[in-house]
N, C-alpha and C positions, 0 to 999 in steps of 0.2 A: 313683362315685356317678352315679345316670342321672337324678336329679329334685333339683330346689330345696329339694323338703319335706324335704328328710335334712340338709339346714343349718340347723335351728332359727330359719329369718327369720319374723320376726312380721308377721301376716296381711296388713295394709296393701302389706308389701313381695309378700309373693307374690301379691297380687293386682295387682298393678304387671306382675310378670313375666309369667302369665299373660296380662293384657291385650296385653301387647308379645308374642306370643307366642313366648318363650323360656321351655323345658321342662326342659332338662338343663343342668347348669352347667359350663362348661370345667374342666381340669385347673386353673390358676389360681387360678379362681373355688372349686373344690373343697378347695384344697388351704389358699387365704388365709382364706375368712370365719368357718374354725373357730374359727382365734386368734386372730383380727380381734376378733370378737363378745366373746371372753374377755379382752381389753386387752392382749394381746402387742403388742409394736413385730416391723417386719415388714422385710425386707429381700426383693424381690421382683426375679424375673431371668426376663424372658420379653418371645419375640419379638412385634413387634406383631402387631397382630388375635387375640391369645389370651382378650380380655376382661378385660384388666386392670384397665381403666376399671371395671368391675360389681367385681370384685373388693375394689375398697377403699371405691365408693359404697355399696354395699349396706350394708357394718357401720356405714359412718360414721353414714346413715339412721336406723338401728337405735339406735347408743348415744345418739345426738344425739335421738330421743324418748323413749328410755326415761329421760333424764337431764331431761329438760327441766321447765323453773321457770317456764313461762310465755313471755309474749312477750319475744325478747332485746334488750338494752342497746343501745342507738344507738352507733354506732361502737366496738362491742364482738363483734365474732365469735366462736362456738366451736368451729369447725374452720377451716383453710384449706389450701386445696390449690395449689400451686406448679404451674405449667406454661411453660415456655420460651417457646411462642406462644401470637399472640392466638386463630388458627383451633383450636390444642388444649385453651387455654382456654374457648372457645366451645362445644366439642362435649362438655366437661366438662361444663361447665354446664348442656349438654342434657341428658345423661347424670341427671344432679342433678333437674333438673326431671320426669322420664321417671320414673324409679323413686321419684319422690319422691312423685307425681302424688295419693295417695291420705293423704299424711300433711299436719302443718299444718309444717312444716319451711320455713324462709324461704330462700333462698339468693340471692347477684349475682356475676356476672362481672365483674371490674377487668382493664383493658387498653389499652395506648395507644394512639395515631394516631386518637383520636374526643376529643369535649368530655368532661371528668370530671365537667359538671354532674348528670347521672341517675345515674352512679356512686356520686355523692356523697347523693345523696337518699335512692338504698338504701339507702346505709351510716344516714343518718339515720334512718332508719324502723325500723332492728334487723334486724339477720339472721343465721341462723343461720351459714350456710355460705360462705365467701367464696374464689370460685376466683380465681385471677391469675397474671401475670405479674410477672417482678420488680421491673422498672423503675416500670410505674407505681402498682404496691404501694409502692414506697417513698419516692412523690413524694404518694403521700397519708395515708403517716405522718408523713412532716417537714413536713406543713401542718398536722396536727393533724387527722387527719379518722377516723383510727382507729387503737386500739387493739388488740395483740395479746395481753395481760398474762392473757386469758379463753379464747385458745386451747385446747384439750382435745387435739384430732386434728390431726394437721400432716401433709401429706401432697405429700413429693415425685415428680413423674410426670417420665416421660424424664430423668432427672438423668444422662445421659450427654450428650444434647443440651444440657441446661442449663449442665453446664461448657464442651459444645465453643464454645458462644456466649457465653463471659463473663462468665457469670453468679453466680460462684462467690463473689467478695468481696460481692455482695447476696443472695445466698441465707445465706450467713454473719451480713449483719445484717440480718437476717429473723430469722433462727433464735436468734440474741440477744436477740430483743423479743418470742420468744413466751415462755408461761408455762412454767419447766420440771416444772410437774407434768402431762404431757403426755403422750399415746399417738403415737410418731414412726411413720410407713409410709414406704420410699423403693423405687420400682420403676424398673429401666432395664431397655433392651431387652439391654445391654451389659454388661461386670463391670470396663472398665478400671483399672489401679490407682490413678488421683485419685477415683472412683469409690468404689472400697471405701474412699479413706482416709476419701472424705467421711462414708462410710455408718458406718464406724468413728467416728468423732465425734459422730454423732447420733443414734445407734440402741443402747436397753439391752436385754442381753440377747434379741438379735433370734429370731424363726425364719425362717429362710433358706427360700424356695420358690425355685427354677430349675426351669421348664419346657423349654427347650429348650438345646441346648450354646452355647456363648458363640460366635457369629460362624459359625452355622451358617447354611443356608437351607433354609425349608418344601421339603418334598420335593415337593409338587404344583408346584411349579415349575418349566417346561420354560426353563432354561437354553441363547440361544445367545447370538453372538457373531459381527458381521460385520464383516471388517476391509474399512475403505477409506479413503479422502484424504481430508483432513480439507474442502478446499473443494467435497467432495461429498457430503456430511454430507446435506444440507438433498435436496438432490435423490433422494437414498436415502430417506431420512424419507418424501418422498412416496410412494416408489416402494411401500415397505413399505406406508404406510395406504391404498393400494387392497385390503388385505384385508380383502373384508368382513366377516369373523369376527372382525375389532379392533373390539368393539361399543363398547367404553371402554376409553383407555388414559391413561396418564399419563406425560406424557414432560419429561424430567428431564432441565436446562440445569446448567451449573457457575456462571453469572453473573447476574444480572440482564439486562444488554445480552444477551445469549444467546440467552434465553429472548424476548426482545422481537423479538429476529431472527428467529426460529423461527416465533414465532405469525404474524408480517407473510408468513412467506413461505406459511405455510399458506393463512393468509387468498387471498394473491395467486393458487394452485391452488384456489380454491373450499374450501377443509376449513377448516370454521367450528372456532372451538377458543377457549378462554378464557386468562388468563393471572393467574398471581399470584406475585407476588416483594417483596423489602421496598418499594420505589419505589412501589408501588401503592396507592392510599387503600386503608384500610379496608373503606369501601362497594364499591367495587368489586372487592377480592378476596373478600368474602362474595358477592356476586351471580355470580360466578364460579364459584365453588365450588357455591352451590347452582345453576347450572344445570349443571353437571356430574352432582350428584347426581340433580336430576330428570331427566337424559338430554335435556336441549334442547341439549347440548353433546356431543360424541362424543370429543372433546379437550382435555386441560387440561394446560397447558406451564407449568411448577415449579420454582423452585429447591429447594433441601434444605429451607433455614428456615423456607419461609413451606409447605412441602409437611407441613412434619410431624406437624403436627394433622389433619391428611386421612384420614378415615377413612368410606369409601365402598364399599356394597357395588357388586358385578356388578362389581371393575376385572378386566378379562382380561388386557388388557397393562398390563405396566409397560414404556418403552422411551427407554433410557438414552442419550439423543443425546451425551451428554458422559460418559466414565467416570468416575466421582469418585476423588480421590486419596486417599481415604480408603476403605479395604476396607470396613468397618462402616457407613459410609454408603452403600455396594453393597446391604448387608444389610438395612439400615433401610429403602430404595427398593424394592425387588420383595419386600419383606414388604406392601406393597400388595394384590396381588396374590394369590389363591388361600386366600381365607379364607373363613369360615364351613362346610370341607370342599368346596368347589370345584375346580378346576384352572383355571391360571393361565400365563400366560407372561411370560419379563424377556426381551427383547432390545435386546441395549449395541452402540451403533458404538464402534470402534476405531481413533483414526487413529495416522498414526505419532509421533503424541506422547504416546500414552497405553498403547503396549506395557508401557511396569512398570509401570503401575497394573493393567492386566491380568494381569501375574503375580504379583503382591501381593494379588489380591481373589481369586484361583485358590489361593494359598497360604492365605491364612486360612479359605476355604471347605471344603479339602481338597477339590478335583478339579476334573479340567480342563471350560472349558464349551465346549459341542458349536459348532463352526464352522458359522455360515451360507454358503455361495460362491456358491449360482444366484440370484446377482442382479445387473444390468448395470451395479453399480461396486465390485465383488471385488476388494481388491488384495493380489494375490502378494508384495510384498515387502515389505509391513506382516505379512502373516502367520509369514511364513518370518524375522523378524529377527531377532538372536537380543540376549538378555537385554545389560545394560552389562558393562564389563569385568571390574566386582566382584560380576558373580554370574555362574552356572554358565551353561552352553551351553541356547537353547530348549529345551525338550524337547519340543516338539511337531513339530521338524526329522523326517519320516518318518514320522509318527504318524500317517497317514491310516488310516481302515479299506477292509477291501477292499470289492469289490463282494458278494461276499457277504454279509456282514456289514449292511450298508448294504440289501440286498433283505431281510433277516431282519427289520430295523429296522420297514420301511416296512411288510410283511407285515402286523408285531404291532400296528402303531398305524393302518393305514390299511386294512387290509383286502387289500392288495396295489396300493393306488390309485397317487397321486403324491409321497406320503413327505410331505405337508404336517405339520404339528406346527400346526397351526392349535387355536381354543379349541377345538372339539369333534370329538374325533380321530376320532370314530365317527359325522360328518353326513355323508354321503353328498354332501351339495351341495361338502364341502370339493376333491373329485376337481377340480370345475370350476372351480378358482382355479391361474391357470399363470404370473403373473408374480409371485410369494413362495413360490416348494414347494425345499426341502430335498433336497439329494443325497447329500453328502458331508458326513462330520463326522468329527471327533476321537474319539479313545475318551480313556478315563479314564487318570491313571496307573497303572502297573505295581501291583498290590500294594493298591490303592485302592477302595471299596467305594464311594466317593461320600459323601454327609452322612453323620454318624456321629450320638450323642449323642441325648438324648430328644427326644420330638416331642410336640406336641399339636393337637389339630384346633382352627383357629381361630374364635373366636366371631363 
């Protein structure tokens, strides 16, 4: 489908999208608001940045005026949308407001670490739409501040992230207190089996959309990988963002305290950079965020949780100071990156505590990622180690490519320059960047084509 007008959205909405000027709808969006509109329950599986958000806003919009009785009930909503974070909440809710812009649709954001007092006003005033979090959705149904018994649309988002954070016995009574005569939506980026069972239990007769394979990565993605010591983490870090072609990256701590080390030390080299993780007010991880968006920020240091409502165009890098030890949270981090049809790069440091996570995020991606070495803290015996006792031999023991190979490479991407993988392989100014350029790399496994499974360009 190349245009909006072939999904029957009524005019208020397309003149939303128009205004925002979005033209063509993603595979997601193509494939969800047919039976969205028709009151099918929906089981959605697609990688971030695919436009999922539009995907389930747009019909909710739609059935939510063409049903509507007037101004709604005080503490009585008729859809609500679950979200794990406050920041994914938040840009829901923008989302809501944006394609709403043109209709009389009420909607508010509930989320904690602020006063409940203007939360609670909303909810007094009547609204349609009520995004949230689970926690303090359900700190202001046990005060009595609202009802779900008038739910219509229920709609869970990231519900992979929502189980991995605990959320799973209050999304359960949640789901208890809405009405069950009810249109269910649940979308993750992921399909793990707590996942389905959950989707199994609250979804009738669903239709299944999957846009991309399960634990795959966007292929505009220049995957590498530089192994070094872990107490030179920080000073690689620097060394990397003298590339000026990192115009915005996002670099992703395993900790809290991590990520606080990170930012002090950037600070300390002059690289201004913002921070946001649980520890942090409220206020100041939104002023965070949005200086990153507006680019008065060139850096923004992340944990997973507070990272995963972040959805910001122009990120070129995504760069993984800490590997996560979770593969899928690999996948959810440099899904950042390379969206709206762009090119994009993830570069992960590797120290030697983090070699099987490294071959655990290589295994579920299927293929190996290209080795960075020309940079002044390359360590050999993190690269060369080989797997624990209970798994097979490295395989990367020997796997260099030759030099040929490696001039073929540099040819096709650079022109025959210095083999950079910088964001735009074809700016001529890349030649003149000589302390981040690329030599030597890995090939693929044997037998291996690299990402497999469907793709779609992201919204």
């Amino acid at each position: 489908m190349t245009n909006f007008s072939g999904l029957d959205l009524i005019e208020p909405l397309q003149r939303a999208l128009s205004a925002e000027g979005y033209a063509a709808p993603t595979p997601i969006q193509a494939q969800s608001i047919p039976h969205l509109t028709a009151g099918r329950d929906l089981l959605g599986v697609a990688q971030t940045g695919t436009g999922k958000t539009a995907a389930f806003v747009l019909p909710m919009l739609q059935s939510l005026t063409e049903t509507s009785n007037g101004r709604p009930q005080a503490g009585r909503p008729r859809a609500l949308v679950l979200a794990p974070t406050r920041e994914l909440a938040i840009q829901i809710g923008d989302s809501v407001k944006i394609y709403g812009q043109f209709l009389n649709i009420k909607a508010t954001t509930i989320f904690g670490g602020t006063s409940q007092g203007q939360q609670v006003a909303a909810l007094n005033q009547g609204v349609d739409i009520v995004v949230a979090t689970p926690g303090r959705l359900l700190d202001l149904m046990n005060q009595g501040k609202l009802r779900l018994d008038q739910v219509g649309i229920y709609v869970l988002d990231e519900a992979d992230r929502m189980l991995d954070m605990g959320f799973i016995h209050d999304v359960r009574k949640i789901t208890d207190r809405v009405s069950k005569d009810r249109q269910t939506l649940l979308f993750s980026a992921t399909m793990p089996s707590a996942v389905a069972k959950l989707a199994n239990g609250l979804l009738t007769d669903p239709i299944r959309v999957e846009i991309a394979a399960q634990s795959t990565t966007a292929e505009r993605i220049d995957q590498r990988v530089l192994f070094v010591a872990k107490a030179q983490k920080r000073n690689l870090l620097s060394t990397v963002l003298e590339d000026s072609d990192i115009s915005r990256a996002l670099v992703f701590t395993r900790t809290k305290h991590g990520a606080n080390r990170v930012a002090k030390h950037l600070e300390q080299k002059n690289v201004r950079c913002g921070v946001i993780h649980g520890n942090k007010s409220q206020n100041a991880r939104q002023e965070a965020l949005k200086s990153f968006k507006d680019g008065k920020l060139r850096i923004l240091v992340a944990t997973d949780i507070a990272a995963r409502g972040i959805d910001v165009e122009g990120v070129t890098h995504v760069i993984n100071f800490d590997l996560p030890n979770d593969p899928e949270t690999y996948v959810h981090r440099i899904g950042r990156t390379a969206r709206a049809g762009a090119a994009g790069q993830a570069i992960s440091f590797c120290d030697e505590e983090e070699r099987e996570y490294l071959f655990d995020i290589e295994k579920i991606i299927r293929k190996m990622i290209d080795v960075e070495i020309d940079h002044p803290f390359h360590s050999q015996e993190i690269e060369d180690a080989e797997r624990s006792v209970a798994r097979p031999k490295n395989e990367r023991s020997g796997g260099r490519r030759n030099a040929n190979s490696n001039k073929k490479r540099r040819s096709k991407n650079n022109g025959g320059g210095n083999g950079g993988h910088a964001g735009n392989n074809n700016d001529p100014k890349n030649n003149n960047v000589k302390k981040f350029t690329p030599r030597r790399h890995k090939g693929k496994r044997p037998g291996h084509s690299g990402n497999s499974g469907g793709r779609s360009r992201a919204a």
